[in-house]
C-alpha positions as CSV (number, residue, x, y, z in Angstrom):
1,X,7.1,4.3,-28.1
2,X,4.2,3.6,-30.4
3,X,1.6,5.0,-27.8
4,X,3.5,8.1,-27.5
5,X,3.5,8.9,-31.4
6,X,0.2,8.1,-31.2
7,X,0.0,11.3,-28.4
8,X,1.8,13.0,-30.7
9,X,-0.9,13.0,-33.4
10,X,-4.2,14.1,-31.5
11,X,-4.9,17.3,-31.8
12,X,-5.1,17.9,-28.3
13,X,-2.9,18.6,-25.5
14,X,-1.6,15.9,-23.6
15,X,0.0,15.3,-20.2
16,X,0.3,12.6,-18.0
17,X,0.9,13.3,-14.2
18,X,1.3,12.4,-10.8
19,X,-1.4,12.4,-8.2
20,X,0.3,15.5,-6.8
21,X,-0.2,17.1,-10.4
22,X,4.1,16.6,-11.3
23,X,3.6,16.3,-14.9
24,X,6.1,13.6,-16.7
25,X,5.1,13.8,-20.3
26,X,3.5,16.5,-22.6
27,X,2.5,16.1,-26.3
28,X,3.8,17.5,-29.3
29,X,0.5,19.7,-29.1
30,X,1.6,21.6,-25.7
31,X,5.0,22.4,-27.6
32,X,3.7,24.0,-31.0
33,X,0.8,25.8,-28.5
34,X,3.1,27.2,-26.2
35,X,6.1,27.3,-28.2
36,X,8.4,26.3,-25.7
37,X,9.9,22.9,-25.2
38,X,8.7,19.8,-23.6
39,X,10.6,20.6,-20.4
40,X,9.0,23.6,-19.7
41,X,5.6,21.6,-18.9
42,X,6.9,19.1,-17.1
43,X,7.0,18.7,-13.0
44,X,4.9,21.7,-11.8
45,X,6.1,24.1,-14.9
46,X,2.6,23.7,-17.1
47,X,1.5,25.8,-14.2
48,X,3.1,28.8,-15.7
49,X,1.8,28.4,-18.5
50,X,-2.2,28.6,-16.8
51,X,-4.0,32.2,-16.1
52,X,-3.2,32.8,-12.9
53,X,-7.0,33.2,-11.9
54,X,-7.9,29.3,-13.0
55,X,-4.8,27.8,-11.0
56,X,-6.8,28.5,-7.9
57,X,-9.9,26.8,-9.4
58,X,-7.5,24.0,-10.4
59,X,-6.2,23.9,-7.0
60,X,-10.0,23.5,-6.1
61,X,-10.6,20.9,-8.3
62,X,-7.9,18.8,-7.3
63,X,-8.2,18.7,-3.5
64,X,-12.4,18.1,-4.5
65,X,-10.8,14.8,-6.2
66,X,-8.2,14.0,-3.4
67,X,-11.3,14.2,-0.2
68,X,-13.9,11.9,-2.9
69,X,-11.3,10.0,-4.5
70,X,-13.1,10.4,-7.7
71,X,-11.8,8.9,-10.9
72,X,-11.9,12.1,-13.2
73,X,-12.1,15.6,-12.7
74,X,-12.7,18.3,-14.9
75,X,-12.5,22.2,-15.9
76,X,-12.2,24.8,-18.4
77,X,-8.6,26.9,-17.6
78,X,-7.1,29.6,-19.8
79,X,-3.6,28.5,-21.2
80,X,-1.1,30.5,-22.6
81,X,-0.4,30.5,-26.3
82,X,2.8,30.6,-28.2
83,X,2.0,34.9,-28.8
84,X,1.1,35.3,-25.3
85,X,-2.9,35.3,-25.9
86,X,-4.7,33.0,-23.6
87,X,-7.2,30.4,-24.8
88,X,-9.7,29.0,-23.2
89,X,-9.6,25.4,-23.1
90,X,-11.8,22.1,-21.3
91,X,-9.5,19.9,-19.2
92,X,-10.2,16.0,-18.2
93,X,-8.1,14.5,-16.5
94,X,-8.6,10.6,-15.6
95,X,-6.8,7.9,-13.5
96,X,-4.7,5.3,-15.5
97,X,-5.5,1.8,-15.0
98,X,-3.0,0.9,-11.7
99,X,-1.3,-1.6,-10.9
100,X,-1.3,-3.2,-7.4
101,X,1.3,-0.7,-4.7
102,X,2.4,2.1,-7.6
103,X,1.1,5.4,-7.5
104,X,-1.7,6.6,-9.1
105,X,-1.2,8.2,-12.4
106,X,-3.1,11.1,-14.4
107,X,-3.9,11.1,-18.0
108,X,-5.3,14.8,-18.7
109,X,-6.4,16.2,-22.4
110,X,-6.7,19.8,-22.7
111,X,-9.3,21.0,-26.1
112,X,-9.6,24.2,-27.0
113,X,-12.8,25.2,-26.7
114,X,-11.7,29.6,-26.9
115,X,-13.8,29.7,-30.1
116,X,-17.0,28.0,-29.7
117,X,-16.7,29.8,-26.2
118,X,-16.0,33.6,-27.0
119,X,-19.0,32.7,-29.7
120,X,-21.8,31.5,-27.1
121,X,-20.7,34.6,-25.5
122,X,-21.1,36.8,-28.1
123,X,-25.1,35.1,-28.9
124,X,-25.7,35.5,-25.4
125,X,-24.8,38.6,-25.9
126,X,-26.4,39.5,-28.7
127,X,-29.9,38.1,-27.5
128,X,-29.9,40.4,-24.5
């Protein structure tokens, strides 16, 4: 489809998902960072792919959105790159326009922010 080649082109990752966080559709970004196929980040598998540590803040996040029934949520998670380094990265994920008895669905883009992070750090550092 033309909005999907459109997905295809941003040079960040994309997923859409469930309101139980069952992802249906990654980006061609989420294959050449991880290096693995499409599949692999669909349903519950782009969990693997998160350090271990942030799927608990994700977890967090998520059941935050659930009890407010906010429209967005976000978060910065680490996410494994295709040579096995994680990056650090700033997640948003907002609710897609519904229509009237579907379930709710999840647009989240994931930019990777691991640069302009580990260089605050390093300033901060610095200025101590």
């Amino acid at each position: 489809s033309k909005t999907r080649d459109v997905l295809d082109t941003v040079p960040h990752v994309v997923c859409i998902r469930d309101d139980e966080g069952c992802v249906d559709y990654v980006n061609a970004r989420w294959t050449d960072f991880t290096g693995n196929a499409a599949a692999a980040g669909l349903g519950l598998g782009w969990l693997d792919f998160v350090q271990p540590e942030d799927r608990e803040l994700l977890a967090a996040r998520a059941a935050e959105r659930r009890q407010s029934n906010a429209a967005s949520i976000e978060a910065e998670l680490r996410i494994r790159a295709v040579d096995g380094r994680y990056r650090w990265f700033h997640m948003r994920t907002v609710i897609l326009a519904q229509e009237a008895n579907l379930p709710r669905r999840w647009v989240s883009t994931s930019t990777d922010i691991d640069d302009s992070k580990g260089a605050r750090t390093a300033l901060i550092s610095s200025e101590a």
